[in-house]
Backbone bond lengths (Angstrom), bond angles and torsions (degrees), N, CA, C in turn:
res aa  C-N    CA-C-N  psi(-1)  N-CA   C-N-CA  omega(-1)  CA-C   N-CA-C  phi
1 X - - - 1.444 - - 1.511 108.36 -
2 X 1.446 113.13 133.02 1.708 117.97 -178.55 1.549 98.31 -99.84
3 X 1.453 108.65 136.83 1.290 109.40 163.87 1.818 105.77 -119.16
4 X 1.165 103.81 114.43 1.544 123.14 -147.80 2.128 94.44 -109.66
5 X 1.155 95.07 113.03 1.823 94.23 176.10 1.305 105.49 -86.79
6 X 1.635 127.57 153.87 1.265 138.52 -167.08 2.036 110.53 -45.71
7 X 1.022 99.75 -43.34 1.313 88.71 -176.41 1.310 130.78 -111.25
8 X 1.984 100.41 26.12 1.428 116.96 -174.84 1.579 146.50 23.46
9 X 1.860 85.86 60.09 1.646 112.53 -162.20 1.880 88.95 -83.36
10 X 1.168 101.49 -29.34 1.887 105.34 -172.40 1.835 121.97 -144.44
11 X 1.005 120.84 157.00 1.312 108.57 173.78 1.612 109.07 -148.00
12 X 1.168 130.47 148.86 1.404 132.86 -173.88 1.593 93.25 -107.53
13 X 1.543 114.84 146.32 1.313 114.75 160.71 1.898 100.69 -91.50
14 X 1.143 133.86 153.42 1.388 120.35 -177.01 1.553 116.90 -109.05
15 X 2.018 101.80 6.09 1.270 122.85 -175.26 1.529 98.02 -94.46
16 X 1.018 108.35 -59.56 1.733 94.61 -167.66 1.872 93.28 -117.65
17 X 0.780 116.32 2.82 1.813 97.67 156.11 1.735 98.24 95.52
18 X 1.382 131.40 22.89 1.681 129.46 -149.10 1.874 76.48 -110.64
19 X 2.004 86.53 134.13 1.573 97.46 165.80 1.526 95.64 -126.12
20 X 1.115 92.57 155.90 1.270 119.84 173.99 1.703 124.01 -126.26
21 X 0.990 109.79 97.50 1.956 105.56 174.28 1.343 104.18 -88.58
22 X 1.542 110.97 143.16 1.228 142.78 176.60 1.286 114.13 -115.14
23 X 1.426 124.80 -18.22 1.496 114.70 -166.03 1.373 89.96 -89.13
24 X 1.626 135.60 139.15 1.350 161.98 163.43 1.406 88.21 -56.55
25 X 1.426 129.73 -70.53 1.200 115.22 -178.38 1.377 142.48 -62.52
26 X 1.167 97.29 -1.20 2.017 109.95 -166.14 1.749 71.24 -99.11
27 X 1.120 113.19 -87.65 1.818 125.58 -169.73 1.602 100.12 -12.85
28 X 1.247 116.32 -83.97 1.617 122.27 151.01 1.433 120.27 30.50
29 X 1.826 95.28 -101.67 1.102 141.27 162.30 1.622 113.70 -25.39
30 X 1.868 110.99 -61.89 1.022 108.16 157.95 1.660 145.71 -53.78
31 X 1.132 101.06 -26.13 1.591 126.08 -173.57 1.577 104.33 -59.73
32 X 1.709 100.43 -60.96 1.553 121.45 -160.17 1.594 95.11 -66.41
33 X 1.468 111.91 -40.07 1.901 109.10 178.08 1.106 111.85 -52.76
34 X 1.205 138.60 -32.92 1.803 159.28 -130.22 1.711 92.52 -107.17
35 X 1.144 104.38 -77.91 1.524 124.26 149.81 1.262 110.68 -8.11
36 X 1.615 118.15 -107.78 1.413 129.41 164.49 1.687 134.84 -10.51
37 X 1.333 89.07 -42.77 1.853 101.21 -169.54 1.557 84.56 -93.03
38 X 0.946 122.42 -45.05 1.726 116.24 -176.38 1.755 112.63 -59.85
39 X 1.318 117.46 -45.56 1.401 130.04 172.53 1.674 111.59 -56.71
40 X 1.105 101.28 -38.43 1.465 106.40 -160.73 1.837 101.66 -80.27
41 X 1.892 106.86 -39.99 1.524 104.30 -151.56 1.958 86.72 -82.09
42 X 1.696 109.32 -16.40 1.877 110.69 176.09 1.562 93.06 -59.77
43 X 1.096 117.03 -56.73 1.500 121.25 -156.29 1.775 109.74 -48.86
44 X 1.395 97.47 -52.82 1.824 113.82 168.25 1.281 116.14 -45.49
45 X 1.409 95.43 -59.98 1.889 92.03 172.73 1.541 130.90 -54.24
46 X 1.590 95.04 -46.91 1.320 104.45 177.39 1.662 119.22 -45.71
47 X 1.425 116.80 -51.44 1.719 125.42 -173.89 1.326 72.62 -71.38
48 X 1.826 127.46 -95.76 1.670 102.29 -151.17 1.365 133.47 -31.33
49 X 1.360 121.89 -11.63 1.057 129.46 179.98 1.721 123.64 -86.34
50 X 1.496 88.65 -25.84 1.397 91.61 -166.91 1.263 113.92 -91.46
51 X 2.256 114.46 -26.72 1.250 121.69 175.24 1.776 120.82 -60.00
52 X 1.974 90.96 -21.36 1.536 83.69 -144.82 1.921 82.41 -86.55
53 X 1.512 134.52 -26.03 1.317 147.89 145.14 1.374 111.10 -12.60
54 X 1.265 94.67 -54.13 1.673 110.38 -163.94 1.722 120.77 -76.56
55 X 1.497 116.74 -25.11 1.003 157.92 163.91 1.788 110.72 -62.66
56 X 1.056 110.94 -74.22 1.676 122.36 152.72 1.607 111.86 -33.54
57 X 1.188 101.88 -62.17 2.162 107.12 -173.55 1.768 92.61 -54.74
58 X 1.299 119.14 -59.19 1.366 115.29 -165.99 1.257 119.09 -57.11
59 X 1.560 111.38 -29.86 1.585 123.49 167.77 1.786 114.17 -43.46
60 X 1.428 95.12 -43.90 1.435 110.75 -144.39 1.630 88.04 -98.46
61 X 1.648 129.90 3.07 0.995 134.48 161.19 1.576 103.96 96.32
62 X 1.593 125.00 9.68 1.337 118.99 -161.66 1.718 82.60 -110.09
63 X 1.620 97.50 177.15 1.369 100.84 177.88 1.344 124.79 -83.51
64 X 1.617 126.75 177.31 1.112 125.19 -173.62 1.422 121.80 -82.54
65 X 1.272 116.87 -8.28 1.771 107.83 -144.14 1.769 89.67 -119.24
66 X 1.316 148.60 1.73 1.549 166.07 111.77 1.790 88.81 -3.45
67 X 1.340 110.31 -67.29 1.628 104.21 -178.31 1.804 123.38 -50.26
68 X 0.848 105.86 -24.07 1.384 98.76 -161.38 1.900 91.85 -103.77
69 X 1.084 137.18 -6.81 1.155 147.26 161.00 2.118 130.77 -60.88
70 X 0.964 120.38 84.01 1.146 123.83 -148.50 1.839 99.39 -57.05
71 X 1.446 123.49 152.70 1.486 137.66 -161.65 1.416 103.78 36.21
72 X 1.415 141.50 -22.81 0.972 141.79 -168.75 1.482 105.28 -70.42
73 X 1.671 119.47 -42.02 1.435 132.09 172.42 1.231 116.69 -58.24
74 X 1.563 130.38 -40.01 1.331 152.86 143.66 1.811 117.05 -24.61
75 X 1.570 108.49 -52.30 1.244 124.16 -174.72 1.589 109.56 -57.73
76 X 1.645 89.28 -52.48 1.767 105.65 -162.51 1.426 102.33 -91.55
77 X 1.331 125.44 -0.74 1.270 120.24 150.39 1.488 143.51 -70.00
78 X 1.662 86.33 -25.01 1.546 104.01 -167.29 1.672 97.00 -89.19
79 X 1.297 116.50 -33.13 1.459 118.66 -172.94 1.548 105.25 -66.26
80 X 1.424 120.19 -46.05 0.927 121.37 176.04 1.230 140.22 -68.89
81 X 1.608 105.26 -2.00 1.987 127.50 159.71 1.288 93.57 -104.05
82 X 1.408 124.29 24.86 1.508 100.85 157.21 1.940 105.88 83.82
83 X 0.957 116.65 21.94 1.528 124.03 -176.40 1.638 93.99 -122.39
84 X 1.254 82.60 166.21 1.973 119.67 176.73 1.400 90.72 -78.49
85 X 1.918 111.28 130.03 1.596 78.37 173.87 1.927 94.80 -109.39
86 X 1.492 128.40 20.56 1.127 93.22 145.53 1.114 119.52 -76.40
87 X 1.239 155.61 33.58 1.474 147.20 178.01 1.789 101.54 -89.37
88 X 1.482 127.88 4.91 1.066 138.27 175.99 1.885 109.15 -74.01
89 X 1.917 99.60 -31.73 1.554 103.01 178.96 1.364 106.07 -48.73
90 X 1.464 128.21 -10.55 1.501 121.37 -146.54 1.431 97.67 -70.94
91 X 1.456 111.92 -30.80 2.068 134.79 -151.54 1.187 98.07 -59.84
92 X 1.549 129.15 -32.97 1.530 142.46 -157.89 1.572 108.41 -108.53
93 X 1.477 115.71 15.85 1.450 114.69 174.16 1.575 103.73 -124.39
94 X 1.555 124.21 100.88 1.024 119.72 -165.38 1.451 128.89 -66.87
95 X 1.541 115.50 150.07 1.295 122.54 -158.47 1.681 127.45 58.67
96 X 1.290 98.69 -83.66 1.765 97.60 177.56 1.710 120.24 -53.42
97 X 1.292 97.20 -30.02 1.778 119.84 -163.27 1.677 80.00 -83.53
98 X 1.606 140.67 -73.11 1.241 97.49 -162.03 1.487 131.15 -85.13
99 X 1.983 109.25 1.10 1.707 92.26 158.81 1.404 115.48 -62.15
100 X 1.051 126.51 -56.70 1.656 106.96 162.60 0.858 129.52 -14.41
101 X 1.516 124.39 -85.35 1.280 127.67 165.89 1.652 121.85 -25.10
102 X 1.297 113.80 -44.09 1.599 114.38 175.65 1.826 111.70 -74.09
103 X 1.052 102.88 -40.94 1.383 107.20 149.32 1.348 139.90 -6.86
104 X 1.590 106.97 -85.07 1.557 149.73 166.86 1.439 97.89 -47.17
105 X 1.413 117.67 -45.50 1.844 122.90 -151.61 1.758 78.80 -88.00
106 X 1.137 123.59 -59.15 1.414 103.98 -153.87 1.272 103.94 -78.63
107 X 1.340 129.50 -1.36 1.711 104.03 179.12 2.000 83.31 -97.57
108 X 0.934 125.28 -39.77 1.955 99.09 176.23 1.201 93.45 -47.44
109 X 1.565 157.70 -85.72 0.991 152.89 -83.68 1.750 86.32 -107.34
110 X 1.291 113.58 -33.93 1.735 107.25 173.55 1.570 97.93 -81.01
111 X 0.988 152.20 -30.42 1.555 153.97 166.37 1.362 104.73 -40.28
112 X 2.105 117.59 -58.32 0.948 100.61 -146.66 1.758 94.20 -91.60
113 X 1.138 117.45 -4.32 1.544 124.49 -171.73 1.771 103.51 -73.10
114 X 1.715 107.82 -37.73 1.641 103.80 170.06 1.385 107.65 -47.69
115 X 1.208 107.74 -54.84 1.555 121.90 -136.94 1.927 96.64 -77.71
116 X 1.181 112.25 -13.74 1.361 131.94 163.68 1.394 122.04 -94.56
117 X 1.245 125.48 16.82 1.348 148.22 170.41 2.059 112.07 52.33
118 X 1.164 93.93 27.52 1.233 130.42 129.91 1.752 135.16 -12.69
119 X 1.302 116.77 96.59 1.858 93.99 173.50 1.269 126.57 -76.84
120 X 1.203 151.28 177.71 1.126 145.62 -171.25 1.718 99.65 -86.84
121 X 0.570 126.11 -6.32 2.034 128.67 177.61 1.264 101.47 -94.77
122 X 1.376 130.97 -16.46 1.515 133.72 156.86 1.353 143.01 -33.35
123 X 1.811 91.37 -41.32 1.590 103.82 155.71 1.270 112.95 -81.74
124 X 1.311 137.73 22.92 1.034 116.44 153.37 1.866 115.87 -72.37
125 X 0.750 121.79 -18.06 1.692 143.06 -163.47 1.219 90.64 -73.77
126 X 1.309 118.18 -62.82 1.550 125.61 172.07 1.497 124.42 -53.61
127 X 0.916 127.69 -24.85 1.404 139.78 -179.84 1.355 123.12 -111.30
128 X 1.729 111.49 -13.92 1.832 98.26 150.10 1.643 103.65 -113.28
129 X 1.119 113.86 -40.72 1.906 135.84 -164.91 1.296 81.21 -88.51
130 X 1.428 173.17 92.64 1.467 138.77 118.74 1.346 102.87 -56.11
131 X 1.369 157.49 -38.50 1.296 132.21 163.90 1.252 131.48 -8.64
132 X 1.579 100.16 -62.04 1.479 148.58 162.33 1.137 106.49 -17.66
133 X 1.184 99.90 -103.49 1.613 119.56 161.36 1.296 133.03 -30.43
134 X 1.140 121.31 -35.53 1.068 112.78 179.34 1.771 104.10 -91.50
135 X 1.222 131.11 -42.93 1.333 122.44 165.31 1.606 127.12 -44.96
136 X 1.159 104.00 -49.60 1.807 110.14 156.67 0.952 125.81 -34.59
137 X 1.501 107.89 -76.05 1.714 109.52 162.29 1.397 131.98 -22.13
138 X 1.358 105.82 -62.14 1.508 143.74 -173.96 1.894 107.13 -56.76
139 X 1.053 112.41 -50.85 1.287 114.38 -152.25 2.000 93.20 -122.26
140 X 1.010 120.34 9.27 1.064 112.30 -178.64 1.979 125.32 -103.79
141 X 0.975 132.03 168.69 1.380 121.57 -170.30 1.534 118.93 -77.70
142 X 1.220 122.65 -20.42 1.769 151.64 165.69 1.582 79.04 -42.78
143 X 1.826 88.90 125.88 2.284 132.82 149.41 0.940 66.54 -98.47
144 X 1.719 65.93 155.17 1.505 139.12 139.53 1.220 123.22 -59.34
145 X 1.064 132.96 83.25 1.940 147.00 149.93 1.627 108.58 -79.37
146 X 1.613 95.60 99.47 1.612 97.83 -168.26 1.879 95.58 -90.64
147 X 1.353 119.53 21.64 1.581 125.45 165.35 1.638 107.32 -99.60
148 X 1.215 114.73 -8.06 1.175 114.72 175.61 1.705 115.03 -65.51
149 X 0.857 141.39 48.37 1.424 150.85 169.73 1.853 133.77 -56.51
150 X 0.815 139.83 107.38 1.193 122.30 166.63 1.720 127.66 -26.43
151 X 1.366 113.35 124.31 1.441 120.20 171.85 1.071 125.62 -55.86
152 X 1.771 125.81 115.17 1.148 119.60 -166.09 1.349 111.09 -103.11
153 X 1.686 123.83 146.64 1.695 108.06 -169.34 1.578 113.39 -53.98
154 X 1.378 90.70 158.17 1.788 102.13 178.35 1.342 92.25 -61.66
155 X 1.562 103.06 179.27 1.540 131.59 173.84 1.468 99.70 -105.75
156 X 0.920 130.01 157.12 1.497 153.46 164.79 1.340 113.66 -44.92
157 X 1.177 155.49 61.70 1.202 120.34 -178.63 1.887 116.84 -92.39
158 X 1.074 106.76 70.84 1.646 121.92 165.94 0.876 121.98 -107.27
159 X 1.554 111.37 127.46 1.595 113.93 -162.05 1.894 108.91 -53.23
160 X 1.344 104.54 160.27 1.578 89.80 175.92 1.316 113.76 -122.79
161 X 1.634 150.33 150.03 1.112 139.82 -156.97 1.710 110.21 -44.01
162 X 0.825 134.38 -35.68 1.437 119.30 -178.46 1.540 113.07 -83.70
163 X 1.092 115.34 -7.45 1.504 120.61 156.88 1.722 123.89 -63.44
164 X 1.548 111.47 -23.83 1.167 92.27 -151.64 1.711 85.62 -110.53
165 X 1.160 118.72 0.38 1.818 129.14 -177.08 1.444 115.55 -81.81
């Protein structure tokens, strides 16, 4: 059943619930809201993102204002887990280039979580929650111990045939 208004700007089906707008201007109208609330809730993220970034750099003894700088925050992040931070070019090579890139980010982000006294299961926070993570970091009582490093395997020490002659 259609329930049809005089000047058939819309109509409801009353079987399966399907609308349809016709007015250019209502549709419009809708678009720019869609728009707006989307612009506005990026914009939120973006500063929370960049203070709680910014917060982290100062930890790590670097400056604050690197955060609020777009790939540039990326750069000085990665250096500061101990990464290349051109290894950020990776983001701009599609598909293969940004698992890499995600790659690169999560072993800084386990770098910089040691070096914040941090466990190594920490990046997990970073890699489903980065919200998470990065607010933790940010707002929490954890230095910077730039000896905090990942353990690298031992060396061998077994004698080797000319040792034992």
């Amino acid at each position: 059943m259609y329930n049809t208004l005089m000047d058939n700007s819309y109509y409801i089906n009353s079987s399966d619930t399907t609308t349809t707008i016709n007015d250019p201007a209502l549709a419009a109208g809708l678009a720019l809201s869609i728009f707006l609330f989307a612009l506005v809730l990026f914009v939120v993220l973006y500063v929370f993102s960049a203070i709680c970034l910014g917060r982290i750099f100062k930890k790590a003894g670097k400056e604050f204002w690197p955060a609020w700088v777009p790939f540039y925050n990326s750069w000085v992040l990665f250096e500061i887990g101990d990464q290349k931070g051109a290894y950020i070019l990776f983001q701009f090579v599609p598909f293969v280039g940004q698992i890499i890139f995600m790659v690169f980010q999560f072993i800084a982000m386990y770098n910089v979580g040691l070096k914040l006294g941090k466990s190594g299961a920490f990046v997990l926070w970073g890699i489903f929650l980065a919200p998470v993570w990065y607010v933790w970091l940010a707002f929490d009582k954890s230095r910077w111990n730039n000896s905090a490093i990942p353990a690298k395997p031992a060396t061998s020490t077994a004698p080797t045939n000319t040792d034992q002659q």
